[in-house]
C-alpha positions in Angstrom: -46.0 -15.1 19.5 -42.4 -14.0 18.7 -40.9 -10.8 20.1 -37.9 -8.8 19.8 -35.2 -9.9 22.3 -33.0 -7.0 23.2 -29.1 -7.8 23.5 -26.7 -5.5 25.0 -28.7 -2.3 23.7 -29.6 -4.0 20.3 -32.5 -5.7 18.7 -32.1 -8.7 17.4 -34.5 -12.2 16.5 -36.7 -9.6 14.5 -39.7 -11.1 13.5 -41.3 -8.5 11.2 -40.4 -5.9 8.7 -41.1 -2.6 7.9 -42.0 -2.0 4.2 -39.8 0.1 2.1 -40.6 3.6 2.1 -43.0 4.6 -1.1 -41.0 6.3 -3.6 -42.1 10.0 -4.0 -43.1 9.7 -7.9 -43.3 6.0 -8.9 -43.4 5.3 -13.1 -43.4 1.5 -12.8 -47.1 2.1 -10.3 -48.3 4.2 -13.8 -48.1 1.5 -16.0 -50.2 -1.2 -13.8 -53.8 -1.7 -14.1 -53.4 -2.7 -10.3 -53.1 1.4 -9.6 -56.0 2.2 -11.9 -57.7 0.0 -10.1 -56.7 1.2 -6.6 -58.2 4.4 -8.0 -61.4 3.3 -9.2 -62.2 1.9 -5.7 -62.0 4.6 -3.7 -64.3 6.7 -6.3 -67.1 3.9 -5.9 -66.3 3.6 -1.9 -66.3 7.7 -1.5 -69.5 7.7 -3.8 -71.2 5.4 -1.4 -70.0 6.3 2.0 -71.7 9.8 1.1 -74.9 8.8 -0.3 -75.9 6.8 2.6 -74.6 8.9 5.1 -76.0 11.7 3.5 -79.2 10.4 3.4 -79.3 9.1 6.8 -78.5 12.9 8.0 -81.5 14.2 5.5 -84.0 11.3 7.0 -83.3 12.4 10.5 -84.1 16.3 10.0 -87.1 15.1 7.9 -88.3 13.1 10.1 -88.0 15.0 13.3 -89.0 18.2 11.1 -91.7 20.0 14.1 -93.2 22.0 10.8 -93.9 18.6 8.7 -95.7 16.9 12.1 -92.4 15.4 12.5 -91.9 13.8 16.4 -88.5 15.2 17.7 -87.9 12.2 19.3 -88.1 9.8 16.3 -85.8 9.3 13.4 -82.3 7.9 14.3 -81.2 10.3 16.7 -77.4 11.6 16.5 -76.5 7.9 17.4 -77.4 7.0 14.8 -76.2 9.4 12.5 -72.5 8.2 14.0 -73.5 4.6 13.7 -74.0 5.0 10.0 -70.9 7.2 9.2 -69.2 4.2 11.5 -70.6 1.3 9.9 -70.0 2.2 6.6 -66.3 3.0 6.8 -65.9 0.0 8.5 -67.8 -1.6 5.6 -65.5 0.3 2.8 -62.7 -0.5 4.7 -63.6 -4.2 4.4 -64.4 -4.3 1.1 -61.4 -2.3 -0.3 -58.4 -2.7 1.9 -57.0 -5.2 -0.1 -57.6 -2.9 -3.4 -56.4 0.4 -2.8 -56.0 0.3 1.4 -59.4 1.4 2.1 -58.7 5.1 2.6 -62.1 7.0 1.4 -60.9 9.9 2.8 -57.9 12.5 2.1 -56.8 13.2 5.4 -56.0 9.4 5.8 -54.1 9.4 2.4 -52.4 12.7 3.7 -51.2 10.8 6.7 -49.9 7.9 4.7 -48.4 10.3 2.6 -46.3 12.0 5.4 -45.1 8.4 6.5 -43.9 7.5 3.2 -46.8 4.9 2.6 -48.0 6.1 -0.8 -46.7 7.4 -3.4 -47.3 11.5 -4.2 -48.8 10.7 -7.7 -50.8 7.7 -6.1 -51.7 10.3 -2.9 -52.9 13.1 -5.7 -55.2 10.7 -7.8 -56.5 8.9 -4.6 -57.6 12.5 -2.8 -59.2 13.6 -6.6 -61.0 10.4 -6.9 -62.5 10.6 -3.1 -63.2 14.4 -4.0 -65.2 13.3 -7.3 -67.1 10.4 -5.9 -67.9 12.7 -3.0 -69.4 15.1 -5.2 -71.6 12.0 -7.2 -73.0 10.4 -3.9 -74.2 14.2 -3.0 -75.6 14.2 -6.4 -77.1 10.9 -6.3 -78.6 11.8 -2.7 -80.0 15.0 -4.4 -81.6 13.3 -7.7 -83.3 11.0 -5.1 -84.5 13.3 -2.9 -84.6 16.9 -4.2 -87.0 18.6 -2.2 -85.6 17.1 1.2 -82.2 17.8 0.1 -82.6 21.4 -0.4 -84.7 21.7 2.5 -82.3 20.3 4.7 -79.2 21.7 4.1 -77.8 18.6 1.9 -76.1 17.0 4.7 -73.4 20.0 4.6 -71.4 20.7 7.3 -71.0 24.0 9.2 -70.5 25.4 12.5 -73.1 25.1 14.6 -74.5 28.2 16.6 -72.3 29.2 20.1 -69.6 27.9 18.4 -66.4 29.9 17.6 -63.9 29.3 14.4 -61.3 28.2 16.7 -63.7 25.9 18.1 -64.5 24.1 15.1 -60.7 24.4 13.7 -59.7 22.1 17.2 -62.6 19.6 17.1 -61.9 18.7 13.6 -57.8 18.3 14.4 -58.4 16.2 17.2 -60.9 14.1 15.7 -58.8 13.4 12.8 -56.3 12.6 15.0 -57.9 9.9 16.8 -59.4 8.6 12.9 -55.6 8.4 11.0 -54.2 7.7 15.0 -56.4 4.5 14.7 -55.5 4.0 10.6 -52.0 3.9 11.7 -52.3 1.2 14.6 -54.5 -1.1 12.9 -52.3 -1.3 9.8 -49.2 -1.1 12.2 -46.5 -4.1 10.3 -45.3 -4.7 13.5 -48.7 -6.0 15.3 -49.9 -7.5 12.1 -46.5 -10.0 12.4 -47.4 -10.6 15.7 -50.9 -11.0 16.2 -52.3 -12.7 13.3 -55.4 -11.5 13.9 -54.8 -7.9 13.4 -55.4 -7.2 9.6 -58.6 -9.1 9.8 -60.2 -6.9 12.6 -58.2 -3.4 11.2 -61.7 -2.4 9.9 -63.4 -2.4 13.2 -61.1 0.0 14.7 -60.7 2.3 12.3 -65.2 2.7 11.6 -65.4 2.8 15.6 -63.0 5.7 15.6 -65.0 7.5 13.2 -68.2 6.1 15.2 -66.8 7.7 18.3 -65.3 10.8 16.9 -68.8 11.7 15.6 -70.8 11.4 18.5 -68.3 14.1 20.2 -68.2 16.3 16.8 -71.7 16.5 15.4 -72.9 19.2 18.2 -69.9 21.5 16.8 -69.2 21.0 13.2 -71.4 18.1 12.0 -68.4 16.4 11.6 -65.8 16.6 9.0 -62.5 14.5 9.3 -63.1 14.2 6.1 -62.4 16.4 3.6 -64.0 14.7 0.5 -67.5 14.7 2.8 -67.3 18.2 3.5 -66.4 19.2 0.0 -68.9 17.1 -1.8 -71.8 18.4 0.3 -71.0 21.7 0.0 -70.3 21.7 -4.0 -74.0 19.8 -4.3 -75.8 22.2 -2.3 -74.1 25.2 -3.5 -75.8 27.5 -0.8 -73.7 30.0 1.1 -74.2 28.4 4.5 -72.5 25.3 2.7 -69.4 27.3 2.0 -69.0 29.3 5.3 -66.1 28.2 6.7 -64.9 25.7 4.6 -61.6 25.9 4.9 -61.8 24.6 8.4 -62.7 21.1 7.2 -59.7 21.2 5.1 -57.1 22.4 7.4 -58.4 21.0 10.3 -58.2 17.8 9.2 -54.8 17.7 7.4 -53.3 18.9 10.8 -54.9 16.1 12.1 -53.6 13.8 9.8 -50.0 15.4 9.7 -49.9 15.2 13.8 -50.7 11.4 14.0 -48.2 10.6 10.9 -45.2 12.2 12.8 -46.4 10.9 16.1 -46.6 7.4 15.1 -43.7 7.5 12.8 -41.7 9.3 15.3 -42.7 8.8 18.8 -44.3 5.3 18.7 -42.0 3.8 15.9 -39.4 5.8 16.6 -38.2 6.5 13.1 -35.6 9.1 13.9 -34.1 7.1 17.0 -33.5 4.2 14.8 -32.3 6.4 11.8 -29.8 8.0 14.1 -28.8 4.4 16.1 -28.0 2.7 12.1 -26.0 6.5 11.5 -23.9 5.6 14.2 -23.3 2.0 13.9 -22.0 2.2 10.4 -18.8 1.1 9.8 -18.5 3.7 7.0 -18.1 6.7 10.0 
């Protein structure tokens, strides 16, 4: 395994390297079918992360549903309400990293945005295409299961009962944080160069996070970190309890996202130590 051997202050024997920051508009991207494809993939991977989860959540209140002879011990349980939201990312992640980086989710292309992974055109379509195949999952869910789906609020999130605004607003910053926290380790250049085993696994992490994150979120907000989820519930079920306090599982979760860019990029990676060590170091000054 090679390492960096530090000389006299410097690093040399590098044996990995970072990408090139993503250029903020990129015209050559536009023209390839590689982007529109990129694209595509996270409407079909947004589409189906929501209709399964979604119907997972709408199979647990039905089944545990005291008025319907429902047992309140059966059904899933929250476990495994988080193993599904879990499982599937980690699924999607699989199946699309190599397409369009297996985001399915716009605080995650936020992040990558602030660290100069993606491109801001690339950034806009991906967080449209998660909204819309958001929206036709919920819809799918609904066509399937009308009267279930009305009847139990359409897998929408909201703040549960006890809890304050502020409340919610924190649970869903942290638990993006720990989501695009995770994104940004597992897809680290740096430990991919070294351990070789890295980009394989990246998937795991990353639908454990979300696995993990859930089981502490789902008492307080049902769980966002995801703004695509949230908003696609809410624009299927179109109820007034859907739309209360939206905004949280917006802003919430692009704090989130914005904290773990600038704390991996700047703490951990240690852009603007390096940035100013190569400013003084040039022979130009």
């Amino acid at each position: 395994m090679g390492k960096d051997i530090e000389v006299g202050g410097e690093f040399s024997a590098k044996d990995y390297h970072d990408p090139p920051p993503a250029p903020l508009i990129d015209a050559e991207e536009i023209t390839q079918w590689s982007f529109y494809r990129a694209i595509i993939a996270e409407f079909v991977a947004t589409l189906l992360f929501l209709y399964i989860t979604v119907l997972t959540v709408i199979g647990y209140k039905s089944q545990t549903d005291v008025n319907k002879n429902g047992d309140q011990c059966g059904g899933v349980g929250i476990l495994g309400i988080a193993w599904a939201f879990g499982g599937m990312i980690f699924v999607l992640v699989y199946c699309t990293a190599g397409i369009s980086g297996g985001h399915i989710n716009p605080a995650v292309t936020f992040g990558l945005f602030l660290a100069r992974k993606v491109s801001l055109v690339r950034a806009i379509l991906y967080m449209v295409a998660q909204c819309l195949g958001a929206i036709c999952g919920c819809g799918l869910v609904k066509a399937f299961q009308k009267s279930y789906y009305t009847s139990y609020g359409g897998g929408a999130n909201g703040l549960a009962i006890g809890y304050s605004k502020g409340n919610g607003l924190g649970a869903e910053i942290i638990g993006t944080f720990v989501l695009v926290y995770t994104v940004f380790s597992a897809t680290d250049p740096k430990r991919n160069a070294r351990d070789s085993h890295v980009p394989v696994l990246a998937p795991l992490p990353i639908g454990f996070a979300v696995f993990m994150v859930h089981l502490a979120t789902i008492p307080i907000t049902g769980t966002g970190i995801n703004p695509a989820r949230s908003f696609g519930a809410a624009v299927i079920y179109n109820k007034e309890k859907a739309w209360d306090d939206h905004w949280i599982f917006w802003v919430g979760p692009f704090i989130g996202a914005a904290i773990a860019a600038l704390y991996h990029q700047f703490i951990l990676r240690a852009a603007a130590v390096k940035s100013l060590g190569s400013f003084r170091s040039s022979p130009s000054i």
